[in-house]
C-alpha positions as a Markdown table, in Angstrom:
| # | Residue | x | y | z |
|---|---|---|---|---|
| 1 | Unk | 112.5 | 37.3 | 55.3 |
| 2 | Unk | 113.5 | 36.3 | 58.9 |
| 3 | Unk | 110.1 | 37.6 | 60.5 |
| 4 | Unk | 108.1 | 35.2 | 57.7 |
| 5 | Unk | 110.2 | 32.0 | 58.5 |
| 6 | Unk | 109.7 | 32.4 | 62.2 |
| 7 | Unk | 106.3 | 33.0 | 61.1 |
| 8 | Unk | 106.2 | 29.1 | 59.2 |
| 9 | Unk | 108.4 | 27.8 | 62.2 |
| 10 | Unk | 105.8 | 28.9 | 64.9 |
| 11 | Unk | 102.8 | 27.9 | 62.3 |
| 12 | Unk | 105.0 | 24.5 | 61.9 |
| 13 | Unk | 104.7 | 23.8 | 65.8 |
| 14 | Unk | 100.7 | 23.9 | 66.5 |
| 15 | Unk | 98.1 | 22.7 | 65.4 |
| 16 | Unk | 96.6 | 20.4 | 68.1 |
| 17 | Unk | 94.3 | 19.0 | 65.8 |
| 18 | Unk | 91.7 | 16.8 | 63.6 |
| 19 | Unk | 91.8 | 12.7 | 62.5 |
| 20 | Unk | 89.1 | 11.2 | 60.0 |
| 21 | Unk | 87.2 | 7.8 | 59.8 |
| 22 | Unk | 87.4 | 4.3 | 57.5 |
| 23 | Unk | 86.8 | 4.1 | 53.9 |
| 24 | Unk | 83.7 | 1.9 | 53.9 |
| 25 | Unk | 82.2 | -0.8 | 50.8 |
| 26 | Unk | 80.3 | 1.3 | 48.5 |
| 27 | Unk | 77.4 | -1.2 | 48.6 |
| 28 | Unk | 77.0 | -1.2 | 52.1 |
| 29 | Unk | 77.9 | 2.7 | 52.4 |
| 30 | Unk | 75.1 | 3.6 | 50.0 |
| 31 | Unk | 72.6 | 2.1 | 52.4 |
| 32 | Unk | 73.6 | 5.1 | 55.1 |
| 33 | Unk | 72.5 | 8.4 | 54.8 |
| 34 | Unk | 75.0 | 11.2 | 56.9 |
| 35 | Unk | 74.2 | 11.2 | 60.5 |
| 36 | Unk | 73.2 | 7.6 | 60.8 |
| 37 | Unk | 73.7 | 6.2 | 63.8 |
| 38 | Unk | 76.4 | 2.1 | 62.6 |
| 39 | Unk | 77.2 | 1.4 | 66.4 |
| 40 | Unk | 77.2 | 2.5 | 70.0 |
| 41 | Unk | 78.7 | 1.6 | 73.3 |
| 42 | Unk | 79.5 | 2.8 | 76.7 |
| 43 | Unk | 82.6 | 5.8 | 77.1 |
| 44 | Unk | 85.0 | 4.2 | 79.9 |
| 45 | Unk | 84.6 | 6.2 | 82.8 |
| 46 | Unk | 88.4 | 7.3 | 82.5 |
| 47 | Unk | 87.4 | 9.8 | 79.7 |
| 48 | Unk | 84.3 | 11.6 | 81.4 |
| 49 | Unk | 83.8 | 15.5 | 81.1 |
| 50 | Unk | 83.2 | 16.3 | 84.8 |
| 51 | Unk | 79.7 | 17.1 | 85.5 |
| 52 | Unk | 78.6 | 14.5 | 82.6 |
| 53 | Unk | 75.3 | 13.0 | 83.2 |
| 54 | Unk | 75.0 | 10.6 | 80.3 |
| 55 | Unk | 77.8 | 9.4 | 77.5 |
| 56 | Unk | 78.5 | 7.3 | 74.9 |
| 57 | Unk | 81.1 | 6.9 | 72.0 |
| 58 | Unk | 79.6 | 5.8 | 68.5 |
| 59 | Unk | 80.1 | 5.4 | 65.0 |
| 60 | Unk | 78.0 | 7.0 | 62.7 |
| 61 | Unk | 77.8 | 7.7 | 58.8 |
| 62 | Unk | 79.3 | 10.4 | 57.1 |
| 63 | Unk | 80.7 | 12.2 | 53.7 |
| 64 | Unk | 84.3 | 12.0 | 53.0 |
| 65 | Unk | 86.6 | 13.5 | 50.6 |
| 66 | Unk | 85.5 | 12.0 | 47.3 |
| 67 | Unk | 82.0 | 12.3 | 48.4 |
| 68 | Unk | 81.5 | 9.0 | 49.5 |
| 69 | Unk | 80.0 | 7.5 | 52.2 |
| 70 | Unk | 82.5 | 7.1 | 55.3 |
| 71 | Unk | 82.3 | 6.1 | 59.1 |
| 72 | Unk | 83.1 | 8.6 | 61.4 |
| 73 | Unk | 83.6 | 8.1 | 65.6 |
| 74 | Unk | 82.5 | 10.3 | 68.2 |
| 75 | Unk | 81.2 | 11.2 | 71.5 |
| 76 | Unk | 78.3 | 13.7 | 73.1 |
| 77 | Unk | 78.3 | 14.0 | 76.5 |
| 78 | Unk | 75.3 | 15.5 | 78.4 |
| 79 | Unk | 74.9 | 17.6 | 81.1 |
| 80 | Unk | 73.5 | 16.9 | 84.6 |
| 81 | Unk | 70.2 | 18.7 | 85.7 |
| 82 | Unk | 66.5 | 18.9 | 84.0 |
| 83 | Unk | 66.7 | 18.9 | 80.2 |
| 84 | Unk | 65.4 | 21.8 | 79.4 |
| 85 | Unk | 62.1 | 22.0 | 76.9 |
| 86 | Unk | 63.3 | 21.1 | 73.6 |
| 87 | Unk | 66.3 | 19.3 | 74.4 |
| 88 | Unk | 69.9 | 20.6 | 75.7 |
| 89 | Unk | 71.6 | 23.4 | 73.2 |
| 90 | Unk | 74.2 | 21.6 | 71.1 |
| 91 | Unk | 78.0 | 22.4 | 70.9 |
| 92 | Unk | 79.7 | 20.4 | 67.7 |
| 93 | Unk | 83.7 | 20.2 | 68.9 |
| 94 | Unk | 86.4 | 20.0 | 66.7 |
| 95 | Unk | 89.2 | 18.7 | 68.3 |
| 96 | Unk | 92.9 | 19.9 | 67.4 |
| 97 | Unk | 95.9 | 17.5 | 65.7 |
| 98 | Unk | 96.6 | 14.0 | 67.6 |
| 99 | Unk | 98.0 | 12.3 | 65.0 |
| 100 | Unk | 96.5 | 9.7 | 62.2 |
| 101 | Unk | 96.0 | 6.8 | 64.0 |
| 102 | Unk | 92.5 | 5.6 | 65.5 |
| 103 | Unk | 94.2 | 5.5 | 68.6 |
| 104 | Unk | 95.1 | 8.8 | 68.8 |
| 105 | Unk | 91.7 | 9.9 | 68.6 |
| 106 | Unk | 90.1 | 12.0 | 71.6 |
| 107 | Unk | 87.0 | 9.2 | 71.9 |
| 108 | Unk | 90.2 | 6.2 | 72.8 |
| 109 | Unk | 92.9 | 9.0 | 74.1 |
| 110 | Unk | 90.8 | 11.6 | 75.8 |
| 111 | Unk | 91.8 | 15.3 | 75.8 |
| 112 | Unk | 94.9 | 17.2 | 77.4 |
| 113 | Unk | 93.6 | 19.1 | 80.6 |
| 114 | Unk | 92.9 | 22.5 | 79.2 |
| 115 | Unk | 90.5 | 21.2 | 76.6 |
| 116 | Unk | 88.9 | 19.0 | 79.4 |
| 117 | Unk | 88.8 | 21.9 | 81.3 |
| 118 | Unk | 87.0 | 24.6 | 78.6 |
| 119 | Unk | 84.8 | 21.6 | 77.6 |
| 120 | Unk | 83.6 | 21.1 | 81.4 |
| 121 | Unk | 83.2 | 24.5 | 82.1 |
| 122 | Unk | 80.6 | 24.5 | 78.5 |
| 123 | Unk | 79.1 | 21.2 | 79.7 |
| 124 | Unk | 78.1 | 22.9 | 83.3 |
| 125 | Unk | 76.7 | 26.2 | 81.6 |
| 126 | Unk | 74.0 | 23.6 | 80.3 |
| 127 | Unk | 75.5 | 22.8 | 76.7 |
| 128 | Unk | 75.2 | 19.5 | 75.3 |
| 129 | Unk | 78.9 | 18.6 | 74.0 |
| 130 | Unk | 79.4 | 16.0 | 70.5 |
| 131 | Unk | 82.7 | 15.5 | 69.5 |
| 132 | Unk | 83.5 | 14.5 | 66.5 |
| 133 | Unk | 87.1 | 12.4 | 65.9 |
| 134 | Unk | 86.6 | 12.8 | 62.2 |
| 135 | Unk | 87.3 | 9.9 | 59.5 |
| 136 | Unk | 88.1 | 6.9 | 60.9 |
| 137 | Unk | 91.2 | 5.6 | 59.3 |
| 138 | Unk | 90.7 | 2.6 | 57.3 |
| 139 | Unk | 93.1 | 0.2 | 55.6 |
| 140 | Unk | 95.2 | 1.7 | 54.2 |
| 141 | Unk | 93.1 | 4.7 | 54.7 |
| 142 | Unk | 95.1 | 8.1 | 55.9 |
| 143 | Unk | 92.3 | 10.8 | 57.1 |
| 144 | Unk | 92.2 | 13.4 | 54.9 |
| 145 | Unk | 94.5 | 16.0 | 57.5 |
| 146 | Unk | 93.2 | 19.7 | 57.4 |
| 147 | Unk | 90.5 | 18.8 | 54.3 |
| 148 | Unk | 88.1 | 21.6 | 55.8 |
| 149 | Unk | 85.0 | 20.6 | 54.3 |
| 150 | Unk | 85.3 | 16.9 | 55.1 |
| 151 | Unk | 85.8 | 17.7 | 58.8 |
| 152 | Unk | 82.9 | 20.0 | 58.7 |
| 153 | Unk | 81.2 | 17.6 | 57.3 |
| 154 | Unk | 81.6 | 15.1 | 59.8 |
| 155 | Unk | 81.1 | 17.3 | 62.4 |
| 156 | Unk | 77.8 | 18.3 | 61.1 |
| 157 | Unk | 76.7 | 14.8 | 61.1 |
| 158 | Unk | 77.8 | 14.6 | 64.3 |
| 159 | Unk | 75.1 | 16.7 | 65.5 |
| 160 | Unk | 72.7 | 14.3 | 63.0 |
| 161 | Unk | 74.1 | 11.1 | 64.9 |
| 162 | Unk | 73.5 | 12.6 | 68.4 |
| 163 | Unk | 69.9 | 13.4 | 68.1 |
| 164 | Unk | 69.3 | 9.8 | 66.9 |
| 165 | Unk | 70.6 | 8.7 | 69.7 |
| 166 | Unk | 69.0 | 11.0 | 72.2 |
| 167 | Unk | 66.0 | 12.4 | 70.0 |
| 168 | Unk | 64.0 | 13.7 | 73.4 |
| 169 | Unk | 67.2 | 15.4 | 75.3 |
| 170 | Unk | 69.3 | 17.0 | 72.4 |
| 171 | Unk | 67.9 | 19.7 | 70.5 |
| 172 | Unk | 68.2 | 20.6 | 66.9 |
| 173 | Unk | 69.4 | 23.9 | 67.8 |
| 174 | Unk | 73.5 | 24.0 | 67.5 |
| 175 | Unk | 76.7 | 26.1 | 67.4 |
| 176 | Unk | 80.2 | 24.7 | 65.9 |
| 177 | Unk | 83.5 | 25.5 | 68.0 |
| 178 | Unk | 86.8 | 24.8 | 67.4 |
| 179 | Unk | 90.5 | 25.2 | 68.7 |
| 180 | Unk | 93.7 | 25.7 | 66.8 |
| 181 | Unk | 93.5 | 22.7 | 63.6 |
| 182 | Unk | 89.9 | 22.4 | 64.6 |
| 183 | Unk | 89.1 | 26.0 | 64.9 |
| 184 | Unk | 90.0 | 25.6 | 60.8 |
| 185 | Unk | 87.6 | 23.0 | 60.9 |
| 186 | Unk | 85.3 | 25.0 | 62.7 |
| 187 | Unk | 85.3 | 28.1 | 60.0 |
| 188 | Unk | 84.8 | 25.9 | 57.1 |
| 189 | Unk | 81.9 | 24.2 | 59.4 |
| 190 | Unk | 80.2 | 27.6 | 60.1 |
| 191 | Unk | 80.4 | 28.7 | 56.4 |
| 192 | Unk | 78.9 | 24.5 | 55.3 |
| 193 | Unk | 76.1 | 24.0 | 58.1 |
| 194 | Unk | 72.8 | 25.6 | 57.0 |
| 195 | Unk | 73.2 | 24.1 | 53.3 |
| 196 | Unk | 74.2 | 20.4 | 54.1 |
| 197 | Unk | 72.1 | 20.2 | 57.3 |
| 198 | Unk | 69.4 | 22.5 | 56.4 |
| 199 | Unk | 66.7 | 20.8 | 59.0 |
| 200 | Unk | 69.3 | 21.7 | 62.1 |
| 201 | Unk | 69.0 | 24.9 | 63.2 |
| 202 | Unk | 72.3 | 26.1 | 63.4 |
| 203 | Unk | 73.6 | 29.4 | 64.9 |
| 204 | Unk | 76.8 | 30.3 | 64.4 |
| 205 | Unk | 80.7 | 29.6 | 64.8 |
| 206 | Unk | 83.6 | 30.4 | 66.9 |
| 207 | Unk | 87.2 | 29.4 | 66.3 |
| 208 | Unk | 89.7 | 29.8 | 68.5 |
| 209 | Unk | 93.2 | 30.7 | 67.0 |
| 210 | Unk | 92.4 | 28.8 | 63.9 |
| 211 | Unk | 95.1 | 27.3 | 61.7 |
| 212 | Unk | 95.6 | 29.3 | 58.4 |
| 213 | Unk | 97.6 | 30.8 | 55.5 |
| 214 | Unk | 99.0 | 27.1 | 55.3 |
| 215 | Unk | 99.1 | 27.4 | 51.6 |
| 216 | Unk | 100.8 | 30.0 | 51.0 |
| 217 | Unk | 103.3 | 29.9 | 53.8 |
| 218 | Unk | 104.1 | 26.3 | 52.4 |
| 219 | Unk | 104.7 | 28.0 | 48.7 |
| 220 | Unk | 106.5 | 30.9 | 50.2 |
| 221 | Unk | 109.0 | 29.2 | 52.3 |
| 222 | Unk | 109.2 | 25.4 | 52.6 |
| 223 | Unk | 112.0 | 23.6 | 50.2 |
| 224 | Unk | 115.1 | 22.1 | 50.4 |
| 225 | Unk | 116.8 | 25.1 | 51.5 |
| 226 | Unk | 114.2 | 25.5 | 54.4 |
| 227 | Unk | 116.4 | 27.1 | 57.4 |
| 228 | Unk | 116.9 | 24.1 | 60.5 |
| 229 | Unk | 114.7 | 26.5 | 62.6 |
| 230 | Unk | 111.9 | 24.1 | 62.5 |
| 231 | Unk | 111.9 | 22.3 | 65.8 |
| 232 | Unk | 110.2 | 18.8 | 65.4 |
| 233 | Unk | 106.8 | 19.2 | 66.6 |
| 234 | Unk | 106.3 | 21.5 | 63.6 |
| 235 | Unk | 107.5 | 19.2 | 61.4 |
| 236 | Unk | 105.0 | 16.5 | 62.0 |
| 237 | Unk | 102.9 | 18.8 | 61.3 |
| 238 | Unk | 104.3 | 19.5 | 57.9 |
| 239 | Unk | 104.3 | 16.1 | 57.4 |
| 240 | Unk | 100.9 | 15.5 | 58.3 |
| 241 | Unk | 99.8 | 18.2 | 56.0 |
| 242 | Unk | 101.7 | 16.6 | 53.3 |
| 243 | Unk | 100.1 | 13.0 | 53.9 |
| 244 | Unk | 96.8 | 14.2 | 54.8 |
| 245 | Unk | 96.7 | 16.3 | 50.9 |
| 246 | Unk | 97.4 | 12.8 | 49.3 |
| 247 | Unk | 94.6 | 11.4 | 50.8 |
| 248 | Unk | 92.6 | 14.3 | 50.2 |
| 249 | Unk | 93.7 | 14.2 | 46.7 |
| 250 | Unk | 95.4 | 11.1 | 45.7 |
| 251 | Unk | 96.3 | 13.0 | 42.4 |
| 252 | Unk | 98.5 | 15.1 | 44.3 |
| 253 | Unk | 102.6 | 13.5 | 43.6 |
| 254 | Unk | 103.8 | 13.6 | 46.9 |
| 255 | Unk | 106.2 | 10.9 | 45.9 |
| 256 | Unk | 107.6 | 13.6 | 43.9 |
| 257 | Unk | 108.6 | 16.0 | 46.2 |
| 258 | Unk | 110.1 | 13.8 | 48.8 |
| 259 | Unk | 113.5 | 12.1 | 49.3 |
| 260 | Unk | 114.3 | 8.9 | 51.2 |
| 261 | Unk | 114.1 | 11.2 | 54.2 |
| 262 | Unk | 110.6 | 12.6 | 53.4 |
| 263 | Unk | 109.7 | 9.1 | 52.3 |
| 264 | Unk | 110.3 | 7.5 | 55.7 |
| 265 | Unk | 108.9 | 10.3 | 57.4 |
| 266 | Unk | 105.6 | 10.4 | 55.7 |
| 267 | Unk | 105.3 | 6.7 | 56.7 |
| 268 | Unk | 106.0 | 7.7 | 60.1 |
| 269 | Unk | 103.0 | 9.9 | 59.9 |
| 270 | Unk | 100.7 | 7.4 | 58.7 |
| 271 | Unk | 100.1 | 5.6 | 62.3 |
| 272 | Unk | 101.9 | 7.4 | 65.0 |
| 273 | Unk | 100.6 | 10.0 | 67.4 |
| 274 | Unk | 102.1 | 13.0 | 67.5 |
| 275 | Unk | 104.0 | 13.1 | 70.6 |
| 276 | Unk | 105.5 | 9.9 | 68.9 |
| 277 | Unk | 106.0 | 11.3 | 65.6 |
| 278 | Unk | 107.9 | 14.7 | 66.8 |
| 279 | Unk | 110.4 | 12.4 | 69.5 |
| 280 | Unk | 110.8 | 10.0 | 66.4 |
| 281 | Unk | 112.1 | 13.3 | 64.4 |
| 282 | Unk | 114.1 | 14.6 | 67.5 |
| 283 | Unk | 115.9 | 11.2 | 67.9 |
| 284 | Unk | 116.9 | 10.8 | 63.8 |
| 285 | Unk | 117.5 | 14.6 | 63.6 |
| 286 | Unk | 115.1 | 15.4 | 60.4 |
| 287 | Unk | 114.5 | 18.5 | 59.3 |
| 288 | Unk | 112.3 | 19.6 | 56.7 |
| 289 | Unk | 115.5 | 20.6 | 54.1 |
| 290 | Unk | 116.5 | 16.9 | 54.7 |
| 291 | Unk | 113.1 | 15.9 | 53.0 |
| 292 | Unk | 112.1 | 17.6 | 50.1 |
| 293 | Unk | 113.7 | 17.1 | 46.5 |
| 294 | Unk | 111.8 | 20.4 | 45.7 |
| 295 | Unk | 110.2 | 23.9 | 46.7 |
| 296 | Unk | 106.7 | 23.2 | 47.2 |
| 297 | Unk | 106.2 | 26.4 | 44.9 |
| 298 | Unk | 106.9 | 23.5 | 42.4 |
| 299 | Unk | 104.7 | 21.2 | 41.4 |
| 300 | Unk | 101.1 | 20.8 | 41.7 |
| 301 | Unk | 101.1 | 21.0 | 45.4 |
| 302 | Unk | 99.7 | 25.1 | 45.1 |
| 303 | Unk | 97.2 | 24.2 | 42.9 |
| 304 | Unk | 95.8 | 21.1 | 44.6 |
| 305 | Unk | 96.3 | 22.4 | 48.8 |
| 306 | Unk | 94.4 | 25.9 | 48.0 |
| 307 | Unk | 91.0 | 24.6 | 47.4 |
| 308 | Unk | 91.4 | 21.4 | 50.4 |
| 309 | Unk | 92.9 | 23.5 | 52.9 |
| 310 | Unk | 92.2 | 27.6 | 52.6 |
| 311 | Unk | 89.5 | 29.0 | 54.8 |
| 312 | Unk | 86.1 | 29.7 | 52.7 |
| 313 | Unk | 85.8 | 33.8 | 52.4 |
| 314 | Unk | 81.8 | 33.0 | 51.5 |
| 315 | Unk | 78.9 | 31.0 | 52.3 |
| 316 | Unk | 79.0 | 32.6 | 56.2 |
| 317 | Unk | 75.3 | 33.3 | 56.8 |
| 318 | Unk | 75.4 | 33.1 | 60.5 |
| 319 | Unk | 77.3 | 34.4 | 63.1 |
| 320 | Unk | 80.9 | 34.3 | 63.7 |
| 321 | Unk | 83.8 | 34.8 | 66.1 |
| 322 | Unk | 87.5 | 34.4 | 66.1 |
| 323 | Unk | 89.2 | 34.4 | 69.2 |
| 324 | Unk | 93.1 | 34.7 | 69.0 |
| 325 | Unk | 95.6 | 35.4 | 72.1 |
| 326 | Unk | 98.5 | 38.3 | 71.8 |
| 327 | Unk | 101.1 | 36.0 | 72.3 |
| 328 | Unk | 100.7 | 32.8 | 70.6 |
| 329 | Unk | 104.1 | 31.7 | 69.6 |
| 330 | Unk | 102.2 | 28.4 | 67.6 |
| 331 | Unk | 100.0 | 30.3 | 65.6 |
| 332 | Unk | 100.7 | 34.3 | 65.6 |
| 333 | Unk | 97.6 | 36.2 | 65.8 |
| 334 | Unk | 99.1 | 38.0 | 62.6 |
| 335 | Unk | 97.6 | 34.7 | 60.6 |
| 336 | Unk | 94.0 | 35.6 | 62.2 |
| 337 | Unk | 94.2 | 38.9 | 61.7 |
| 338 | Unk | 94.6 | 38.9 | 58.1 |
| 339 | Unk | 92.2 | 36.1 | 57.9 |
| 340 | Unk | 89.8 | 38.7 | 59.6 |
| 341 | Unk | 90.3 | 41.0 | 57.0 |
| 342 | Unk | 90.2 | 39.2 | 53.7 |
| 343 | Unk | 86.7 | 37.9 | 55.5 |
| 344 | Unk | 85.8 | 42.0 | 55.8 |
| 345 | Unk | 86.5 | 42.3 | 52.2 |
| 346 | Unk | 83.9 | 39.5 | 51.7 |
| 347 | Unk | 81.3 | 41.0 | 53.3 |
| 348 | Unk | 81.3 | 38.2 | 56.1 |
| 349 | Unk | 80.9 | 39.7 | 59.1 |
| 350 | Unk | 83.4 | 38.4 | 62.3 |
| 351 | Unk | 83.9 | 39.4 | 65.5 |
| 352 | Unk | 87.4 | 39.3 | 66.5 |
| 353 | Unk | 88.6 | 39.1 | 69.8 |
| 354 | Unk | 92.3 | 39.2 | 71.0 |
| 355 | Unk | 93.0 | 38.4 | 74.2 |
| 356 | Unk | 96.5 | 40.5 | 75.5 |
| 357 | Unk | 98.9 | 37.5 | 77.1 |
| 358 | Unk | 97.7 | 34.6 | 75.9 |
| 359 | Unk | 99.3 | 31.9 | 74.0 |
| 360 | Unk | 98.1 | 29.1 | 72.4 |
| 361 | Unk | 96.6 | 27.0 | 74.9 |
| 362 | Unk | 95.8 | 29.8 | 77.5 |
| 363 | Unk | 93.1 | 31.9 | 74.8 |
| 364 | Unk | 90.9 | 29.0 | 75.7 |
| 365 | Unk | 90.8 | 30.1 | 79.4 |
| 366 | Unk | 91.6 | 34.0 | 78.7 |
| 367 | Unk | 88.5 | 34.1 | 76.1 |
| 368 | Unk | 85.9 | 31.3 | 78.3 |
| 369 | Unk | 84.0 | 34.4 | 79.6 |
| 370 | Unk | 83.5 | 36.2 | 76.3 |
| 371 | Unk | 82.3 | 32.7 | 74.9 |
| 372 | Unk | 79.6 | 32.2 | 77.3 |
| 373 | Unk | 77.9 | 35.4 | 76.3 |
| 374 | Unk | 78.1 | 34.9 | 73.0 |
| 375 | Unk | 76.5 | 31.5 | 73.0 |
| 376 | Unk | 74.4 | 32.7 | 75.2 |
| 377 | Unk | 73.3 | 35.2 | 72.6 |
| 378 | Unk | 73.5 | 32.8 | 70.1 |
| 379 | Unk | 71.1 | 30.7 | 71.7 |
| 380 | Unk | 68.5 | 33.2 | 73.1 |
């Protein structure tokens, strides 16, 4: 019982990961299809990829949770040097938690220094990079937190929006990667592409220690009488999940499960960052106990969060790696290795890589050479 609550309280504290786009008037939405291209404008030089040739951050049109039309933000960066005949390969990113706000978003904030640093190094190995923010957050629009499909979604179009924009220097050829929350993005991405963007030619995913078992480690451990072992970067994350499912979902009752605790927190959630959200939990001492009225084995929460947020275990008819490190305190490589084997049982095939040392943030550097080579084999 100890070893699975250390389990939730490390899978509490990660998750640097995904944000969504603005609910949009139906008329006007209708008029879209995904991929195309609403509005455009220069990235500030501040938030370059080094080695970046050309870059720009736009808005383009997407499909969001209820299946309607939503606006998403991104960016694509391209690399310096001679495009090469048919246009630069195409790596879709999908970006790890940064809270709900527009402003948190990687397009306006810009990435910490290691995922600068892994997206450089994939920028000067000749990769064209298009990162999606996912759903814009309208008002009073909450993006859809870890609702797989609508980030793969978005991140699909994101490879539609970028070859509108550069049609002659981005090729139609494309792989989906992903770190941490967006490595989960990146899994129900690699299992989506080839039937929602069937005139792409997609080959293949790789997430890097993805987010998952949420589900059940919610059911199987989070309630009132959740031990204060939490610390509170894992509990934005819980209640990120929590807001991000009602959005998702607006039949879930998420007013049921909360007290005035939960309450405030939740609202909290809705437009701060997460460095704000977790020293706004460390400063009024919350803890999950503190917020819940319930077990979230009660209540519809199960029934509705297994279908948003578990990883697909079919529909994989390309390629895939998972790349987890030994010593990821945020995400223990236990989670990935049983995702790995309920995928085996499915017939998908994975390669799985684990990387002896590394934690969280260093898997991106410890598995960077194993990457190139197999994009490279993706895209020979």
């Amino acid at each position: 019982m100890k070893h699975r609550l250390m389990v939730l309280a490390a899978l509490l504290t990660t998750l640097a990961g995904t944000w969504l786009s603005p609910a949009v008037p139906a008329a006007q939405a209708l008029q879209d299809a995904p991929g195309a291209v609403e509005d455009i404008e220069p990235l500030p030089a501040n938030l370059w990829l080094d080695g970046t040739a050309e870059t720009y951050r736009f808005t383009y049109w997407s499909t969001g949770s209820h299946n309607e039309p939503v606006l998403v933000q991104g960016t694509a960066f391209l690399p310096q040097g001679k495009t090469p005949a048919g246009g630069w390969p195409v790596l879709s990113w999908e970006h790890g938690t940064v809270g709900l706000a527009p402003r948190c978003a990687p397009s306006t904030a810009g990435y910490p220094d290691h995922v600068r640093d892994y997206l450089t190094s994939m920028l000067n190995q000749g990769y064209a990079i298009v990162a999606t923010d996912y759903v814009i957050p309208g008002d009073p629009g909450v993006h859809p937190y870890l609702d797989g499909s609508t980030a793969a979604r978005n991140a699909i179009d994101m490879v539609r929006a970028a070859r509108e924009i550069f049609p002659d220097t981005v090729s139609r050829s494309w792989a989906a990667i992903g770190h941490s929350q967006g490595g989960h993005a990146a899994l129900f991405t690699t299992s989506l592409a080839t039937r929602y963007a069937p005139e792409l030619d997609f080959r293949g995913g790789l997430a890097l220690a993805p987010a998952s078992g949420i589900v059940d480690q919610f059911v199987d451990e989070v309630g009132p009488g959740t031990p204060d072992i939490v610390p509170p970067g894992g509990i934005a994350y819980f209640a990120y999940v929590l807001r991000g499912l009602k959005a998702a979902r607006p039949s879930f009752d998420l007013a049921d499960y909360l007290t005035p605790v939960g309450a405030d927190l939740i609202k909290q959630a809705e437009t701060t960052c997460l460095r704000e959200l977790t020293d706004y939990i460390q400063a009024q001492h919350i803890t999950i106990g503190a917020s819940l009225t319930k077990p979230m084995s009660e209540g519809d929460f199960a029934t509705i969060a297994h279908p948003v947020i578990d990883i697909p275990l079919a529909g994989y008819d390309r390629p895939l790696m998972i790349a987890h490190g030994s010593d990821d305190t945020d995400l223990p490589i236990e989670l990935s290795k049983k995702l790995v084997a309920d995928l085996q049982a499915n017939g998908v095939g994975v390669v799985f890589n684990e990387y002896p040392g590394a934690d969280h943030r260093s898997v991106l550097d410890a598995s960077l050479a194993d990457t190139l080579t197999y994009l490279r084999g993706l895209f020979s």
